[in-house]
DSSP file (Angstrom, degrees, kcal/mol; ACC not computed):
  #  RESIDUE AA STRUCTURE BP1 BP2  ACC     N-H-->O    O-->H-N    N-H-->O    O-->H-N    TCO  KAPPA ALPHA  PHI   PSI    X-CA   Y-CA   Z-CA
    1    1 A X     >        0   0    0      0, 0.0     4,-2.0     0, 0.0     5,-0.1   0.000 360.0 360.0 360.0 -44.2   48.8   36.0  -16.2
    2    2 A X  H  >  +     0   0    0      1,-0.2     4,-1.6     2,-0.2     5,-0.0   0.652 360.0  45.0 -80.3  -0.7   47.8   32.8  -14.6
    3    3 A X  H  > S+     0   0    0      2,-0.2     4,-3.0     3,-0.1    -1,-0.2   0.709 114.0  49.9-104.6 -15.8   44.2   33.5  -14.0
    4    4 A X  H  > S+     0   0    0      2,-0.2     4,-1.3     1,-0.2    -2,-0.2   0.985 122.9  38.0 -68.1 -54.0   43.8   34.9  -17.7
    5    5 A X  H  X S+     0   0    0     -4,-2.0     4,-1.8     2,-0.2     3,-0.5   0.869 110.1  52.7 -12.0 -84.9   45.5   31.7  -18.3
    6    6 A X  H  X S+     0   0    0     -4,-1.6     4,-1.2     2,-0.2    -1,-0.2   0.829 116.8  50.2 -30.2 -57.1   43.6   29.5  -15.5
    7    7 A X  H  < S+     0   0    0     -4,-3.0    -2,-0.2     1,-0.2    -1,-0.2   0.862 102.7  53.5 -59.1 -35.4   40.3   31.2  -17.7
    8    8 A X  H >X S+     0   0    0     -4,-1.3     4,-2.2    -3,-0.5     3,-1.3   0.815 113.0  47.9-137.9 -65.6   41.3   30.3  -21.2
    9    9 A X  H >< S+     0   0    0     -4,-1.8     3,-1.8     1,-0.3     2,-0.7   0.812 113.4  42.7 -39.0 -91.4   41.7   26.4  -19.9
   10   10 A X  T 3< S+     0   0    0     -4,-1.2    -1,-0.3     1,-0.3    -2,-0.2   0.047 115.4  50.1 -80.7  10.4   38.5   26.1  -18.2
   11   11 A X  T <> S+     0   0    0     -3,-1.3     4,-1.7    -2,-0.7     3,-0.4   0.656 113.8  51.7 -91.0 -42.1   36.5   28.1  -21.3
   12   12 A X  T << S+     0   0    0     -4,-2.2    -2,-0.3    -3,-1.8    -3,-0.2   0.656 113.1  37.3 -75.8 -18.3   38.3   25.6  -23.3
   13   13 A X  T  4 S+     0   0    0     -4,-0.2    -1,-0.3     1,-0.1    -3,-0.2   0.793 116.9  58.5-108.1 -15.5   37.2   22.1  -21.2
   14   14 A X  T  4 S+     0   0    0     -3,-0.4    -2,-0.2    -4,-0.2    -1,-0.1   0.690  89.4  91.7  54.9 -68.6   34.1   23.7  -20.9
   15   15 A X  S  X S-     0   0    0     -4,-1.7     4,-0.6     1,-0.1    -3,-0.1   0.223  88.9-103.8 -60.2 159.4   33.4   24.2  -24.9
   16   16 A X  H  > S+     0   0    0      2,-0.2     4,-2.8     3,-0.1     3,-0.4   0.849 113.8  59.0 -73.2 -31.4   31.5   21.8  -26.9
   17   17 A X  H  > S+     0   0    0      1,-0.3     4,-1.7     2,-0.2     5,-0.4   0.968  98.4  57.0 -71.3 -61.3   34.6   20.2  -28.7
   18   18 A X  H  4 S+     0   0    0      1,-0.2    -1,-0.3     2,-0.2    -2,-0.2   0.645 107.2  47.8 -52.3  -2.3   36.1   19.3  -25.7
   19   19 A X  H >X S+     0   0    0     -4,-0.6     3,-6.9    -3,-0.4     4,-1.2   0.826 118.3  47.8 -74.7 -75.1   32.7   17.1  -24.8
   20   20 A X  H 3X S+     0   0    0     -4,-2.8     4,-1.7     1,-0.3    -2,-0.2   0.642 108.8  45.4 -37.5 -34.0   33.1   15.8  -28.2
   21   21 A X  H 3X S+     0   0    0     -4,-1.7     4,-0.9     2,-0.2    -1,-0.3   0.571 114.7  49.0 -62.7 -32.9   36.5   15.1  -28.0
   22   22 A X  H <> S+     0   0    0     -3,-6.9     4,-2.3    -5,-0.4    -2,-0.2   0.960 116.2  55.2 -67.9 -70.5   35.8   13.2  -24.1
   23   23 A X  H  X S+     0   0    0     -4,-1.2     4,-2.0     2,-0.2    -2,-0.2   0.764 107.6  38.7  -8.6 -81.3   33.1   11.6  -26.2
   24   24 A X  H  X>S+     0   0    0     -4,-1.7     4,-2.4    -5,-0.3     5,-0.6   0.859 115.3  50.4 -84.4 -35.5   35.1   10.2  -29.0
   25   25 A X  H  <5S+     0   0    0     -4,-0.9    -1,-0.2     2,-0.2    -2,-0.2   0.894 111.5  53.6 -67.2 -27.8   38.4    8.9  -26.8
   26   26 A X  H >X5S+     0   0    0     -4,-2.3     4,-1.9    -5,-0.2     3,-0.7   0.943 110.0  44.7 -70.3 -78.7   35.9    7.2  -24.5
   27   27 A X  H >X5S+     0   0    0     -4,-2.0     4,-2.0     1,-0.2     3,-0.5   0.831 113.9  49.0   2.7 -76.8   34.2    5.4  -27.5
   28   28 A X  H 3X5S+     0   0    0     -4,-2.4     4,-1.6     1,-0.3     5,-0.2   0.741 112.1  48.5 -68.1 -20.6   37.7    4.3  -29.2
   29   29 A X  H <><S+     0   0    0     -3,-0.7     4,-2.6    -5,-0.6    -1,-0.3   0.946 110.9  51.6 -93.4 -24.4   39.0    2.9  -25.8
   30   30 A X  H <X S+     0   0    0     -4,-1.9     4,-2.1    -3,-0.5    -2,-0.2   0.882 114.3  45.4 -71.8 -42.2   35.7    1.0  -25.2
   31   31 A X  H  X S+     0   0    0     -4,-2.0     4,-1.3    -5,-0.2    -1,-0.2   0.722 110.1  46.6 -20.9 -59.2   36.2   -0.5  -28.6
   32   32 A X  H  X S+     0   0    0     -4,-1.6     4,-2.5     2,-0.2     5,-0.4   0.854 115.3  52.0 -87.6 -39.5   39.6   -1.3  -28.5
   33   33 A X  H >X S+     0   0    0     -4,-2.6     3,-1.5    -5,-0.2     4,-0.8   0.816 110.4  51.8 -37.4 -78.3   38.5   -3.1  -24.5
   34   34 A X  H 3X S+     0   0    0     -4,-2.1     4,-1.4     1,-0.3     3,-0.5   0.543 113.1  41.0 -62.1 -65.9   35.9   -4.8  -26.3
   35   35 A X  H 3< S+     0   0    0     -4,-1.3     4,-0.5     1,-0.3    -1,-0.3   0.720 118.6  45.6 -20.7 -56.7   38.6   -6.3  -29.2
   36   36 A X  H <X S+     0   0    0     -4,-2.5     4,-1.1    -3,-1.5    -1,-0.3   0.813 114.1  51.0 -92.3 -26.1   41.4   -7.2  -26.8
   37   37 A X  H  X S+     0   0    0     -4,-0.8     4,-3.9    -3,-0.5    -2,-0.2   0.941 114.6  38.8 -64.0 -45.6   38.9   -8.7  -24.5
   38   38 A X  H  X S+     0   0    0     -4,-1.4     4,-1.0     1,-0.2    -1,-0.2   0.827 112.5  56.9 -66.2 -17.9   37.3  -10.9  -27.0
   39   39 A X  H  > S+     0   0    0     -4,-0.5     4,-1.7    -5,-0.2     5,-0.2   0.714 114.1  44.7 -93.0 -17.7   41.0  -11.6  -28.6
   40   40 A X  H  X S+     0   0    0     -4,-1.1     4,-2.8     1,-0.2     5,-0.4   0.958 115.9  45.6 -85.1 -41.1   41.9  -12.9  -24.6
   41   41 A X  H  X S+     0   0    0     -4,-3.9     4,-0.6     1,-0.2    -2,-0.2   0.723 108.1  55.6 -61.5 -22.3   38.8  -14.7  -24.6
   42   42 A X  H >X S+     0   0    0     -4,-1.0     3,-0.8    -5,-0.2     4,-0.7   0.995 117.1  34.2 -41.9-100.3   39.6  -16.0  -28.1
   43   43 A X  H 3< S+     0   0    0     -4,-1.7     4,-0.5     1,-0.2    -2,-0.2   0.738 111.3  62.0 -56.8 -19.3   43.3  -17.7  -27.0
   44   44 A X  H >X S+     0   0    0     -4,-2.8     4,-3.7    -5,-0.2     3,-0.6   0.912 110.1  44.0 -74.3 -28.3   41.9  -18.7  -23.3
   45   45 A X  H << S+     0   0    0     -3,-0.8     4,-0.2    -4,-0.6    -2,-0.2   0.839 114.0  48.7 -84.8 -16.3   39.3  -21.0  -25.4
   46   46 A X  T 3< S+     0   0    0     -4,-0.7     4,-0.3     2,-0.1    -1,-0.3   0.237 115.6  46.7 -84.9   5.6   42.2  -22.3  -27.9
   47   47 A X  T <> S+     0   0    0     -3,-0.6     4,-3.6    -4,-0.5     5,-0.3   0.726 104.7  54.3 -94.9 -41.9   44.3  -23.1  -24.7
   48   48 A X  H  X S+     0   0    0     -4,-3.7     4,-1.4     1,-0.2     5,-0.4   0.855 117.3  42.9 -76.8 -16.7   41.5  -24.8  -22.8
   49   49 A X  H  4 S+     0   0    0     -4,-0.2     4,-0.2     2,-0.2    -1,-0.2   0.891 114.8  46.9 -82.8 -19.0   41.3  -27.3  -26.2
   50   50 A X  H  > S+     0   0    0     -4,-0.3     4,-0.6     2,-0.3    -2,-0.2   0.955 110.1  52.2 -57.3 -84.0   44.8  -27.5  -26.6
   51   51 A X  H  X S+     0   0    0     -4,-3.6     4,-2.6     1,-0.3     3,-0.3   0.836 110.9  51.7 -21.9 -51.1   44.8  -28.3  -22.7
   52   52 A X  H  X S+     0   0    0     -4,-1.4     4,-1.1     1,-0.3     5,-0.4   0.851 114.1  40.6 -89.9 -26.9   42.0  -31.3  -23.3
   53   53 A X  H  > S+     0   0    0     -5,-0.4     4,-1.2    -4,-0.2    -1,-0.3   0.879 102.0  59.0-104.3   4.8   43.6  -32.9  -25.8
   54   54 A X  H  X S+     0   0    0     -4,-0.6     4,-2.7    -3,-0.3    -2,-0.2   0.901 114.5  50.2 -90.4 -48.9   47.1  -32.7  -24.6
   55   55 A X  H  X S+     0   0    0     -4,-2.6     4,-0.6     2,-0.2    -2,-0.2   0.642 104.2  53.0 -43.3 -19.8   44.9  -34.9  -21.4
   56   56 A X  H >X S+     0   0    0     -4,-1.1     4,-3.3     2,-0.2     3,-1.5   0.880 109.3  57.3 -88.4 -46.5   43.3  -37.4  -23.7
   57   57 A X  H >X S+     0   0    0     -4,-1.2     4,-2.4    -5,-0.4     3,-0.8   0.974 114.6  36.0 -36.7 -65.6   47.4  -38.0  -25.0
   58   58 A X  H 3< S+     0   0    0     -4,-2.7     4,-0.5     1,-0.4    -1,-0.4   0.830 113.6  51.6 -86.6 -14.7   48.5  -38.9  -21.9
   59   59 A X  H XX S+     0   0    0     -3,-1.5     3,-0.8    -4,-0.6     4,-0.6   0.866 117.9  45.7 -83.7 -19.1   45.3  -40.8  -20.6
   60   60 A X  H <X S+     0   0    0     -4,-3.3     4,-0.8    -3,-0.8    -2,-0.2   0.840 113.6  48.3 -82.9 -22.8   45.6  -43.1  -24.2
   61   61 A X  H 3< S+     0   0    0     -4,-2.4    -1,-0.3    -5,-0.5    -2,-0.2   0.679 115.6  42.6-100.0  -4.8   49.2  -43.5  -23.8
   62   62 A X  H <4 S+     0   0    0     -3,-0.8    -1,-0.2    -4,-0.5    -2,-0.2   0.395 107.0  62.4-109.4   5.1   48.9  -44.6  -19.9
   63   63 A X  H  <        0   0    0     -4,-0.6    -2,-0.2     1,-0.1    -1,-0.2   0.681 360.0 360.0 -49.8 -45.9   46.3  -46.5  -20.8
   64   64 A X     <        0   0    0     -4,-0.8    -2,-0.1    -5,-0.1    -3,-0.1   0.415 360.0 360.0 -77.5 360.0   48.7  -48.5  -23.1
């Protein structure tokens, strides 16, 4: 039972849908990296302006 079993997997990871299948979940997670990378890179570049102008406040106001 377990090597008819054991066969039945390995025909099955084997088979051209399962490629395709490897295929398309590899794609869609590279995608979604790409997104969430650009979306960190996004907020790290509204933090560092954020950041610079919260420094020009406080050099104008110890300036004063």
């Amino acid at each position: 039972m377990k090597s008819a079993l054991a066969k039945v997997l390995l025909t099955d990871l084997r088979s051209e849908d399962y490629k395709n299948r490897v295929i398309f979940c590899n794609a869609m997670l590279q995608k979604y990296m790409k997104i969430q990378i650009s979306r960190i890179k996004y907020y790290l570049k509204c933090f560092t302006n954020m950041m610079e102008h919260l420094l020009i406040i406080i050099d104008v106001s110890l300036n004063i």
